[in-house]
DRENZA-130989 format. One record per atom (N, C-alpha, C): residue number from 1; atom name; z, y, x. Coordinates in nm, 3 decimals. Layout:
<sites>
> resi	name	z	y	x
> NUM	CA	Z	Y	X
...
</sites>
This chain:
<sites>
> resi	name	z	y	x
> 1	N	-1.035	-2.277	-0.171
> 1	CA	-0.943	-2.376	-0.119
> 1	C	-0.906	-2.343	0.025
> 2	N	-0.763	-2.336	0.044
> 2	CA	-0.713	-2.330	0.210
> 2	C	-0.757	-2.446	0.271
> 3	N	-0.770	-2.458	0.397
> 3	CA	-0.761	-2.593	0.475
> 3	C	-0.629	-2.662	0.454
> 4	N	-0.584	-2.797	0.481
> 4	CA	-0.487	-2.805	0.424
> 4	C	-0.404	-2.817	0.542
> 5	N	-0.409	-2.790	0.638
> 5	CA	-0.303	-2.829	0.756
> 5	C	-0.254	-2.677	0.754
> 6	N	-0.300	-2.579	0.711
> 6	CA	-0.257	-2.444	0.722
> 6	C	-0.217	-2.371	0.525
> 7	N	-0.095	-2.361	0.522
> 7	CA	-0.011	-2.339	0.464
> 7	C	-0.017	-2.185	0.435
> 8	N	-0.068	-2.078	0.366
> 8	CA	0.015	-1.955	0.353
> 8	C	0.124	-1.947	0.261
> 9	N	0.294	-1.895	0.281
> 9	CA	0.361	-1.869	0.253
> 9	C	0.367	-1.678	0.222
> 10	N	0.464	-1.651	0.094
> 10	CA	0.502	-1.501	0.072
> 10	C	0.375	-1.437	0.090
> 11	N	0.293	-1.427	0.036
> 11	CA	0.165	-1.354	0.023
> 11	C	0.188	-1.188	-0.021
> 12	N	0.142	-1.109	0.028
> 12	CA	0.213	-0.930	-0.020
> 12	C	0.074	-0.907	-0.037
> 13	N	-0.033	-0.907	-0.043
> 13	CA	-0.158	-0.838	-0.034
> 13	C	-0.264	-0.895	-0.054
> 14	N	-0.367	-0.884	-0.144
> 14	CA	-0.502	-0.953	-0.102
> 14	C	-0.585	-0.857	-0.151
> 15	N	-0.673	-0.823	-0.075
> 15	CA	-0.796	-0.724	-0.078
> 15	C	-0.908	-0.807	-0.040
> 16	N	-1.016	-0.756	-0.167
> 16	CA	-1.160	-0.858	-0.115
> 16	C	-1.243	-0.764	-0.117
> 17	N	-1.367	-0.777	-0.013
> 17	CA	-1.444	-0.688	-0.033
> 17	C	-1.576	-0.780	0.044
> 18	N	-1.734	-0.756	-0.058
> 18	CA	-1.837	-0.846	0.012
> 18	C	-1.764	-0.966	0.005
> 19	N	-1.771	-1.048	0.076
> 19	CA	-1.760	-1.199	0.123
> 19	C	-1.645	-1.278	0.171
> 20	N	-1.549	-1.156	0.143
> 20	CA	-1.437	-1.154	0.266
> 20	C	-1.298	-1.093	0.192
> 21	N	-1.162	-1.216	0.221
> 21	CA	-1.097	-1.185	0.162
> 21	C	-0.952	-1.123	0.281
> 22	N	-0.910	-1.018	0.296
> 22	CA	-0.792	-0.959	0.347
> 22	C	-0.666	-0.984	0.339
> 23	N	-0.596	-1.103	0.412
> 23	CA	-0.453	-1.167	0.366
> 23	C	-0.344	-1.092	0.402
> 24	N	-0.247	-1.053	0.355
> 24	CA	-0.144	-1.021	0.394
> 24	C	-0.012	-1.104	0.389
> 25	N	0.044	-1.149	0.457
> 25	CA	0.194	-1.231	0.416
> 25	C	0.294	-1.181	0.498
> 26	N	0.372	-1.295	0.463
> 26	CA	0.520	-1.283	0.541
> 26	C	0.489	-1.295	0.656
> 27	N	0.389	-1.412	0.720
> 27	CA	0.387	-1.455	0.862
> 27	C	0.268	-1.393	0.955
> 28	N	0.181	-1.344	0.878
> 28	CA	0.045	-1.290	0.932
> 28	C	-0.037	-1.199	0.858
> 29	N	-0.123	-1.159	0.885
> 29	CA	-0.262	-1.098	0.851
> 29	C	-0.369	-1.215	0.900
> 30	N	-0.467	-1.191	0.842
> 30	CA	-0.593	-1.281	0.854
> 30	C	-0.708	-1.227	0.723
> 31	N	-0.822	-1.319	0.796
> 31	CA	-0.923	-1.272	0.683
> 31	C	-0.985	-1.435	0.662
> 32	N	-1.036	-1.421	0.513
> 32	CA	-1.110	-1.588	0.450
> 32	C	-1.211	-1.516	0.448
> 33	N	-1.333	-1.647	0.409
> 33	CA	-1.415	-1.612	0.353
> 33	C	-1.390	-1.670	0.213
> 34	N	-1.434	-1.583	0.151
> 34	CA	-1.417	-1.593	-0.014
> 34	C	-1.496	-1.712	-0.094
> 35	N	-1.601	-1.704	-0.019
> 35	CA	-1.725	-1.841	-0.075
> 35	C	-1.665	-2.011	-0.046
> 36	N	-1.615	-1.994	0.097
> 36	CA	-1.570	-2.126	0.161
> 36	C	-1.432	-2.114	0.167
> 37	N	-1.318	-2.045	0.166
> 37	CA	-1.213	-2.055	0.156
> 37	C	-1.136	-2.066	0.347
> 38	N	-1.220	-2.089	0.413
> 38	CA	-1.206	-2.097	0.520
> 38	C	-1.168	-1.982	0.591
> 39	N	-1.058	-2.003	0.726
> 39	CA	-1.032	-1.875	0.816
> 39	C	-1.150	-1.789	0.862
> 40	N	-1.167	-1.669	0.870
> 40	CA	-1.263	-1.632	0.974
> 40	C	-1.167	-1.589	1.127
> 41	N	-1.113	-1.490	1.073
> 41	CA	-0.989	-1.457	1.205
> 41	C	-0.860	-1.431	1.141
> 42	N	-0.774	-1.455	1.272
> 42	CA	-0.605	-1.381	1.252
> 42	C	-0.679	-1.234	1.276
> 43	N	-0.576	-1.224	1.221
> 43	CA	-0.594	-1.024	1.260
> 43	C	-0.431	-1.010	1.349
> 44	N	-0.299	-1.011	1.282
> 44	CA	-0.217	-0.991	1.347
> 44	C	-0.094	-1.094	1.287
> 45	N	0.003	-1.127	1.416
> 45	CA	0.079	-1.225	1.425
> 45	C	0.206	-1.186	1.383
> 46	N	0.270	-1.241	1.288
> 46	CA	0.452	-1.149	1.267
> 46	C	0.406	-1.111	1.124
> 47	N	0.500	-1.064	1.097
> 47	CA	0.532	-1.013	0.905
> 47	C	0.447	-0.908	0.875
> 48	N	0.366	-0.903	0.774
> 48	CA	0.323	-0.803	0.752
> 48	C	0.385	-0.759	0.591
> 49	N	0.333	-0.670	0.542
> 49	CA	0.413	-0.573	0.425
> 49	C	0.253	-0.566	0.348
> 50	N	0.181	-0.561	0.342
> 50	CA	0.057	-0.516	0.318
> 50	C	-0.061	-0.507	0.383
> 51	N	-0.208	-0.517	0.359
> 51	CA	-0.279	-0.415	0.417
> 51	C	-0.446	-0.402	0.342
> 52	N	-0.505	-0.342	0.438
> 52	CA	-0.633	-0.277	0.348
> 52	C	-0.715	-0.255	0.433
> 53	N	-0.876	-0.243	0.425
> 53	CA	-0.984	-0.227	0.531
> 53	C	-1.024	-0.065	0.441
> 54	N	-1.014	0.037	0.555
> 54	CA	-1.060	0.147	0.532
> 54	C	-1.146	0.219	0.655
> 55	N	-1.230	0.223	0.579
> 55	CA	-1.371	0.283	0.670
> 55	C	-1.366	0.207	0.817
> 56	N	-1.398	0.098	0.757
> 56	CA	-1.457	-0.006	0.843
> 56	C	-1.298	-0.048	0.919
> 57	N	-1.214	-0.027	0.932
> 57	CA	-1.067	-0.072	1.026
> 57	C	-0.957	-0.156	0.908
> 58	N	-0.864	-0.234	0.961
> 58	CA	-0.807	-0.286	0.911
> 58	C	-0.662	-0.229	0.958
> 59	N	-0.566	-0.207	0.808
> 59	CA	-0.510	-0.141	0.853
> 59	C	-0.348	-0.254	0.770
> 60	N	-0.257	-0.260	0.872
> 60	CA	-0.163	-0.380	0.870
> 60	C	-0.019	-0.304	0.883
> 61	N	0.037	-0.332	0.764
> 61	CA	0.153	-0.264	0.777
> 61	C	0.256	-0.343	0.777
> 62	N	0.392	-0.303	0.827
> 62	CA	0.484	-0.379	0.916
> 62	C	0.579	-0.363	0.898
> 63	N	0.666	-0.405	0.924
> 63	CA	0.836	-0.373	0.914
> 63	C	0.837	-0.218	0.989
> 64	N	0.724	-0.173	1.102
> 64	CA	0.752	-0.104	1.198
> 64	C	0.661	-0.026	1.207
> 65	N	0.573	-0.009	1.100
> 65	CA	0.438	0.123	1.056
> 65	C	0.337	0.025	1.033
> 66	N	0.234	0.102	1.093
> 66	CA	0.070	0.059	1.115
> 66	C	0.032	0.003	1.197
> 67	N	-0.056	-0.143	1.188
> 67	CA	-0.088	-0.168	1.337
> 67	C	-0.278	-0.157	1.257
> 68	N	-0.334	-0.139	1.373
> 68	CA	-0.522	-0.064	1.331
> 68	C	-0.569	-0.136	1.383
> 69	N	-0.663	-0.188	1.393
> 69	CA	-0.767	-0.283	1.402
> 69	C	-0.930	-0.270	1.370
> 70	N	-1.028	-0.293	1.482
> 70	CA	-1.139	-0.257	1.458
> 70	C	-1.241	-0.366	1.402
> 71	N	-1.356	-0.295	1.337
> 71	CA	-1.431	-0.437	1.269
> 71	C	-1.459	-0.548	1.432
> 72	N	-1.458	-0.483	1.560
> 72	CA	-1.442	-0.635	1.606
> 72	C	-1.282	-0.703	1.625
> 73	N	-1.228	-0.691	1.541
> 73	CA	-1.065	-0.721	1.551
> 73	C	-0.968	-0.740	1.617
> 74	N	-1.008	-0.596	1.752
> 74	CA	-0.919	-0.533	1.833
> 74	C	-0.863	-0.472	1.777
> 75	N	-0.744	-0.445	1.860
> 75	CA	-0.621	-0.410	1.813
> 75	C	-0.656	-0.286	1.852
> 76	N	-0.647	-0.155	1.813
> 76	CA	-0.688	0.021	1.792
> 76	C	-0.575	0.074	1.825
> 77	N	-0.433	0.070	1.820
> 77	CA	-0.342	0.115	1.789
> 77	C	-0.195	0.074	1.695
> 78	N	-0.129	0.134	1.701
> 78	CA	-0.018	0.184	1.626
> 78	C	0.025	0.316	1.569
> 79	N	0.053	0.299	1.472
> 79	CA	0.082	0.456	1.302
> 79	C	0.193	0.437	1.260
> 80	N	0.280	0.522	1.307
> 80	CA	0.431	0.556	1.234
> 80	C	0.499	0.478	1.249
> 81	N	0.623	0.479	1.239
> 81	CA	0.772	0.379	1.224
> 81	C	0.818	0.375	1.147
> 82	N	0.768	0.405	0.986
> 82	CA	0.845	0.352	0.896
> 82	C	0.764	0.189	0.876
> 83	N	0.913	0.136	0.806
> 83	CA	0.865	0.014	0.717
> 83	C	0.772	0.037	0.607
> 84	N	0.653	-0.013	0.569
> 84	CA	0.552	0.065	0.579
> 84	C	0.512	-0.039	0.420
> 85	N	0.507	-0.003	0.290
> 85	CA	0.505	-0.087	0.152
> 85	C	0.359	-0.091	0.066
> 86	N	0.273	-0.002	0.104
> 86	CA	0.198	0.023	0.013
> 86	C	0.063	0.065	0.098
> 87	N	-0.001	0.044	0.043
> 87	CA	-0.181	0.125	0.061
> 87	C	-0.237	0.183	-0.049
> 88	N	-0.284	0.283	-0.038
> 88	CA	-0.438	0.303	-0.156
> 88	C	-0.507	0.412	-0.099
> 89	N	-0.643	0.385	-0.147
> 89	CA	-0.718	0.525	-0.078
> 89	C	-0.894	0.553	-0.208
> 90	N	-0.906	0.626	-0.186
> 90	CA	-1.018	0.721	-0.222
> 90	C	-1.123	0.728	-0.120
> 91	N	-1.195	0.819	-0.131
> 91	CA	-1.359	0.854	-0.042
> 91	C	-1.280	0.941	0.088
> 92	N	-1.222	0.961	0.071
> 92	CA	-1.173	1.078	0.182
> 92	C	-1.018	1.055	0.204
> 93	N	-0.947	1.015	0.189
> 93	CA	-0.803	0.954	0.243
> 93	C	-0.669	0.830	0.232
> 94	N	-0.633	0.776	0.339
> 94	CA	-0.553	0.694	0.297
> 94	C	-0.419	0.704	0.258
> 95	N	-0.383	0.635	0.177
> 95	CA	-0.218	0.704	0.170
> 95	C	-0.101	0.588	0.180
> 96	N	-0.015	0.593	0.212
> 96	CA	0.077	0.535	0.279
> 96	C	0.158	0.529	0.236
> 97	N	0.264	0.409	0.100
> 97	CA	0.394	0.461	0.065
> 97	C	0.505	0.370	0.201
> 98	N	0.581	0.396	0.204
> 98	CA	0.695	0.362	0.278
> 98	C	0.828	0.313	0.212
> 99	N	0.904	0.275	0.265
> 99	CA	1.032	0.239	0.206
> 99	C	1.137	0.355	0.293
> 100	N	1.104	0.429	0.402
> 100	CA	1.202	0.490	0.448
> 100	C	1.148	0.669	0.455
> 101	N	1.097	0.698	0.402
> 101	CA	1.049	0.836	0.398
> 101	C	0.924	0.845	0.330
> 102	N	0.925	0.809	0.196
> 102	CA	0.812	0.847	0.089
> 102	C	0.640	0.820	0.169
> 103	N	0.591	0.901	0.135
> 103	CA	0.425	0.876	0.118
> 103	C	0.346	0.973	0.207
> 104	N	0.329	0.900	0.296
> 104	CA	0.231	0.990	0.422
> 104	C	0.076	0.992	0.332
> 105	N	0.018	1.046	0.429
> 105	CA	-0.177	1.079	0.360
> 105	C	-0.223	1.063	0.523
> 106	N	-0.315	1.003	0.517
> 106	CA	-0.374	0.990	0.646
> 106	C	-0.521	1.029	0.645
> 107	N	-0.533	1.122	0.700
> 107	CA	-0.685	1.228	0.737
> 107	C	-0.733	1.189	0.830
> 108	N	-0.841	1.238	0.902
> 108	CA	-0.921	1.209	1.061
> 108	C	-0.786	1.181	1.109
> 109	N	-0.772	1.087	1.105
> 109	CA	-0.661	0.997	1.221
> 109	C	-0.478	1.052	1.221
> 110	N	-0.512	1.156	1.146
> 110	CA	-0.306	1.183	1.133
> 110	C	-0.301	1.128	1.025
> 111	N	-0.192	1.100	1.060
> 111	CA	-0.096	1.096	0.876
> 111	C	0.029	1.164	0.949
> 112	N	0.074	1.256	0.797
> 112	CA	0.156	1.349	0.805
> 112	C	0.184	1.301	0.651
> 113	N	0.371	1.373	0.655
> 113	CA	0.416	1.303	0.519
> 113	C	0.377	1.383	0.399
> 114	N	0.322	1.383	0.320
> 114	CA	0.273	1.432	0.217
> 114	C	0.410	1.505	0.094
> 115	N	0.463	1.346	0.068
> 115	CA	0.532	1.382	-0.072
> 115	C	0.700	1.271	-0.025
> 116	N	0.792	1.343	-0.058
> 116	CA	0.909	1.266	-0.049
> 116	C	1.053	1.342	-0.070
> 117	N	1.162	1.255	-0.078
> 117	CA	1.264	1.349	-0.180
> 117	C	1.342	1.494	-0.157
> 118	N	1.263	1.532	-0.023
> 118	CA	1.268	1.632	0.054
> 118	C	1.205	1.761	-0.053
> 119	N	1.098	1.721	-0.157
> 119	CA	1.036	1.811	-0.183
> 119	C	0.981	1.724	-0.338
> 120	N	1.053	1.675	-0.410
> 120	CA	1.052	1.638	-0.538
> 120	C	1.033	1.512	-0.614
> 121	N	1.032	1.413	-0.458
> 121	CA	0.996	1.278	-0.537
> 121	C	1.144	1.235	-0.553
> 122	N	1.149	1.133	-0.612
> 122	CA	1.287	1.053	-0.710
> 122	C	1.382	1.001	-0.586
> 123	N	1.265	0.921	-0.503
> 123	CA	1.346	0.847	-0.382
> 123	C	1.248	0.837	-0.308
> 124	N	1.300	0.790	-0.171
> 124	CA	1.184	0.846	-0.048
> 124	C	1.183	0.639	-0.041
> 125	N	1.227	0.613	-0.100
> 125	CA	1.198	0.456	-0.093
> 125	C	1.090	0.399	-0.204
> 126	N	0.956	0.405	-0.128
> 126	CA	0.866	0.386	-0.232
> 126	C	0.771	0.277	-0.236
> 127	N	0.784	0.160	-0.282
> 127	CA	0.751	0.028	-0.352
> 127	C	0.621	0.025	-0.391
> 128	N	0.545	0.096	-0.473
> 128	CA	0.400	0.058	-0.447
> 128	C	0.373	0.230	-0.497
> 129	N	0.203	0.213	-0.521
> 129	CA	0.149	0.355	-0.554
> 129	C	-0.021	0.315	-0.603
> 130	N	-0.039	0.399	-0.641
> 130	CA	-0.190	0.369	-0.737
> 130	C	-0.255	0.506	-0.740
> 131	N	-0.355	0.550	-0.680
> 131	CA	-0.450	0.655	-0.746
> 131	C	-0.526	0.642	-0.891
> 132	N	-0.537	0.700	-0.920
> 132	CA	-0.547	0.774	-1.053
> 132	C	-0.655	0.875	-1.063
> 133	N	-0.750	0.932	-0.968
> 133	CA	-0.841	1.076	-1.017
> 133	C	-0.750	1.141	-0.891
> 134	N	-0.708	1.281	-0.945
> 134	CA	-0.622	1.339	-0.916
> 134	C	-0.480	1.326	-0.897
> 135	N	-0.453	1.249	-0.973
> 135	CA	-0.305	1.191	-0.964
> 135	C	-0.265	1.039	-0.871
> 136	N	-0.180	1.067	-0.776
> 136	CA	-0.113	0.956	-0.751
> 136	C	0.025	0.903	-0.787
> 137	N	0.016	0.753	-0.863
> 137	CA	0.136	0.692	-0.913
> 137	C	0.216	0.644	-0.810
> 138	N	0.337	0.678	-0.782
> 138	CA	0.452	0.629	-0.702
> 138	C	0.599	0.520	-0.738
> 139	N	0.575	0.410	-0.736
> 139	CA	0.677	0.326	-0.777
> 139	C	0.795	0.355	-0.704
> 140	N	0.925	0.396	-0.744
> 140	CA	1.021	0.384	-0.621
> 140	C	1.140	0.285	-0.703
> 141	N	1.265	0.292	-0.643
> 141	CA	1.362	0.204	-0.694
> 141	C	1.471	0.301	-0.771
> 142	N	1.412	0.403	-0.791
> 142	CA	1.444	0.554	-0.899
> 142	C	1.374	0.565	-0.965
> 143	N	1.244	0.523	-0.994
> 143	CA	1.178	0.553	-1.157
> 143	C	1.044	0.556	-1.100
> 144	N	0.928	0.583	-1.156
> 144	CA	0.816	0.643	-1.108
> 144	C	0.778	0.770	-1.074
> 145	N	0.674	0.815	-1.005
> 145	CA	0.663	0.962	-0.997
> 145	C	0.506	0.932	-1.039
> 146	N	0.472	1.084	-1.096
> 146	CA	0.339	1.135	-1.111
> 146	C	0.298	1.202	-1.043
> 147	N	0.208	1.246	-0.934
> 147	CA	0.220	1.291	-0.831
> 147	C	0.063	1.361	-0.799
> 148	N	0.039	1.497	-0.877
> 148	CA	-0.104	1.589	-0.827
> 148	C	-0.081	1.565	-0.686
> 149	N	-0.218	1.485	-0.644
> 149	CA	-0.272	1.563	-0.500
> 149	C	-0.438	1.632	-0.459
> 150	N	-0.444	1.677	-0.589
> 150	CA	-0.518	1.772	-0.595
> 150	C	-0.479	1.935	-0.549
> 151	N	-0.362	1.932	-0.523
> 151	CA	-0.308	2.050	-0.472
> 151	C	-0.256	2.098	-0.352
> 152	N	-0.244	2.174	-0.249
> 152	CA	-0.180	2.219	-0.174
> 152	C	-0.025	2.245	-0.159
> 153	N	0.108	2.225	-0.109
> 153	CA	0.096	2.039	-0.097
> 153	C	0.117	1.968	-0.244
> 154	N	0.099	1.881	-0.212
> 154	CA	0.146	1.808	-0.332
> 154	C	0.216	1.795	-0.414
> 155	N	0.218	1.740	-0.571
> 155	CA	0.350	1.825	-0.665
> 155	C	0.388	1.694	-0.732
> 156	N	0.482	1.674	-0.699
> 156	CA	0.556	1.601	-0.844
> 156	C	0.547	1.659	-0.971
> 157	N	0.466	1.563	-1.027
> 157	CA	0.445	1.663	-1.170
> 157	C	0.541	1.615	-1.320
> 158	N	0.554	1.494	-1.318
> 158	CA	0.620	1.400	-1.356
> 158	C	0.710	1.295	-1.320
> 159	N	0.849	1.238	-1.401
> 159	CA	0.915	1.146	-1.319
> 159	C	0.913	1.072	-1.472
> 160	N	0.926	0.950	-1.416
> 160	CA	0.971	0.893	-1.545
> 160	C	1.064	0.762	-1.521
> 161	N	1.210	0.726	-1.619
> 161	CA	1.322	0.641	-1.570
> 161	C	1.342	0.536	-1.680
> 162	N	1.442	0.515	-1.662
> 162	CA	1.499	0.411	-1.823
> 162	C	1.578	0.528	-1.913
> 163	N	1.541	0.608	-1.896
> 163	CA	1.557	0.738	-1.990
> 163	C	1.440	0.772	-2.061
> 164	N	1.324	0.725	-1.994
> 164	CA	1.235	0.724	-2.098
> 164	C	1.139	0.630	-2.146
> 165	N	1.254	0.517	-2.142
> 165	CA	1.156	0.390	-2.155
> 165	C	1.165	0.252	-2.078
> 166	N	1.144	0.312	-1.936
> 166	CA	1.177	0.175	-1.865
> 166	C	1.212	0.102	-1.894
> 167	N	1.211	-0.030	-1.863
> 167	CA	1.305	-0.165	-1.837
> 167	C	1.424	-0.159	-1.727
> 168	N	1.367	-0.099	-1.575
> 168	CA	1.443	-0.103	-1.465
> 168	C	1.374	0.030	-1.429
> 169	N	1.429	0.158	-1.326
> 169	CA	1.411	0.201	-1.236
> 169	C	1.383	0.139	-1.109
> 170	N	1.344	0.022	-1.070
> 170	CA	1.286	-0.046	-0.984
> 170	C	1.178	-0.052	-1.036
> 171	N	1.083	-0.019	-0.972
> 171	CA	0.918	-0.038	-0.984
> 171	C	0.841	-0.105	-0.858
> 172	N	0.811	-0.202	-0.917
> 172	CA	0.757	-0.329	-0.819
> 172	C	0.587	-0.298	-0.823
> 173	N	0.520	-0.265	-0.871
> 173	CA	0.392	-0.281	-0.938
> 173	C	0.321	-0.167	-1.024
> 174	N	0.243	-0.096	-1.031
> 174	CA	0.172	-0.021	-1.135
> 174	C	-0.008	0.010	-1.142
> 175	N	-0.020	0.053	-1.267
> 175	CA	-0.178	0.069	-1.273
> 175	C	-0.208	0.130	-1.377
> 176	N	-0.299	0.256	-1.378
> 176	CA	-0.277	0.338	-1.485
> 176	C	-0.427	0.366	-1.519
> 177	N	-0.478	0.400	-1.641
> 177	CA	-0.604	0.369	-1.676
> 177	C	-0.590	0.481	-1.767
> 178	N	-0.682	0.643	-1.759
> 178	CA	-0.695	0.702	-1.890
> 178	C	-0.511	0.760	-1.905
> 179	N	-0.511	0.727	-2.036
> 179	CA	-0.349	0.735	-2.027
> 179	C	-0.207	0.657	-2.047
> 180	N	-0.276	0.545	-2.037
> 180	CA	-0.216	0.414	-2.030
> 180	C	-0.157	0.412	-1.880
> 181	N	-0.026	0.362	-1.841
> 181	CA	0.049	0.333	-1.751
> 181	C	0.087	0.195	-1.752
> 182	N	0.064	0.073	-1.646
> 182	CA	0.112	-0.044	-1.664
> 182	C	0.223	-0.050	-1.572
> 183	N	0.345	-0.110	-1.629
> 183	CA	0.406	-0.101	-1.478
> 183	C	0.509	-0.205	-1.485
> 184	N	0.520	-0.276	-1.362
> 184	CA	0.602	-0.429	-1.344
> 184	C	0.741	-0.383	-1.272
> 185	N	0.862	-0.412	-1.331
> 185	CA	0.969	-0.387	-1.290
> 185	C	1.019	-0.553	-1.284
> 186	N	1.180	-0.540	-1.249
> 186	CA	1.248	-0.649	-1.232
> 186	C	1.327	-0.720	-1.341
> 187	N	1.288	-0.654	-1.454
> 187	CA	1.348	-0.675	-1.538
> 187	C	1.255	-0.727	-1.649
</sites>
């Protein structure tokens, strides 16, 4: 249960982890506790797009990149200038889809752009993304991509549209299991 004098509106994100739930909305970032429903902290003030706690930092994405944040919920920095749509990560990297230049990977502290239509993805406007093993799934508003990053750089290995199935080439949503693909369009 929220408190009730405090309202969240447009929710984009919720990540829980332990005790503790990771808000993302239209108007803020913040963290609950999951047991009591109660605030613990704001994290950051203004619109956020997403976000995610990776190796211990909170990481808040924006109309205007990354804003970083440490487990004592100082502000660390700022990451990139794109409008910034997506998170997912693994044991060893975060990855970053965007709406204005595809899918950065973020290592010991760079992110550099990985994959985008420069070099085989559908559209560099990319809506969500999902790891997979080896494979990362890329939602864009052109179809999905299948995307080895098990490789040096990275390969589009697959695209898939309303040519082969779809409902919409807008991809809002996905999650892929084995060889099952789930995926939420607008249609």
């Amino acid at each position: 249960d929220l408190e009730p004098e405090h309202t969240i509106l447009g929710i984009k994100t919720l990540y829980a982890f332990q005790d503790t739930l990771l808000l993302a909305a239209s108007s803020e970032a913040e963290l609950r506790s999951l047991s009591t429903g109660k605030k613990i902290t704001d994290l950051h003030a203004g619109r956020t797009t997403c976000a995610i706690r990776y190796r211990g930092q909170y990481f808040i994405g924006t109309l205007k990149g990354i804003d970083i944040y440490d487990q004592g919920f100082h502000y660390k920095g700022h990451l990139l200038k794109d409008r910034i749509s997506y998170f997912a990560w693994d044991n060893k990297e975060l990855w970053v889809a965007t709406y204005d230049n595809g899918i950065y990977r973020y290592r010991n502290g760079i992110a550099a752009v990985m994959v985008n239509k420069n070099n085989g993805m559908s559209s560099n406007l990319c809506r969500c993304i999902f790891l997979d093993g080896k494979y990362l799934w890329a939602g864009t508003d052109k179809g999905i991509n299948k995307i080895d990053i098990s490789v040096t750089p990275c390969k589009v290995v697959r695209q898939y549209t309303v040519a082969d199935g779809l409902n919409s080439d807008i991809i809002n949503t996905l999650y892929a299991e084995d060889s099952v693909v789930y995926v939420g369009t607008q249609q």
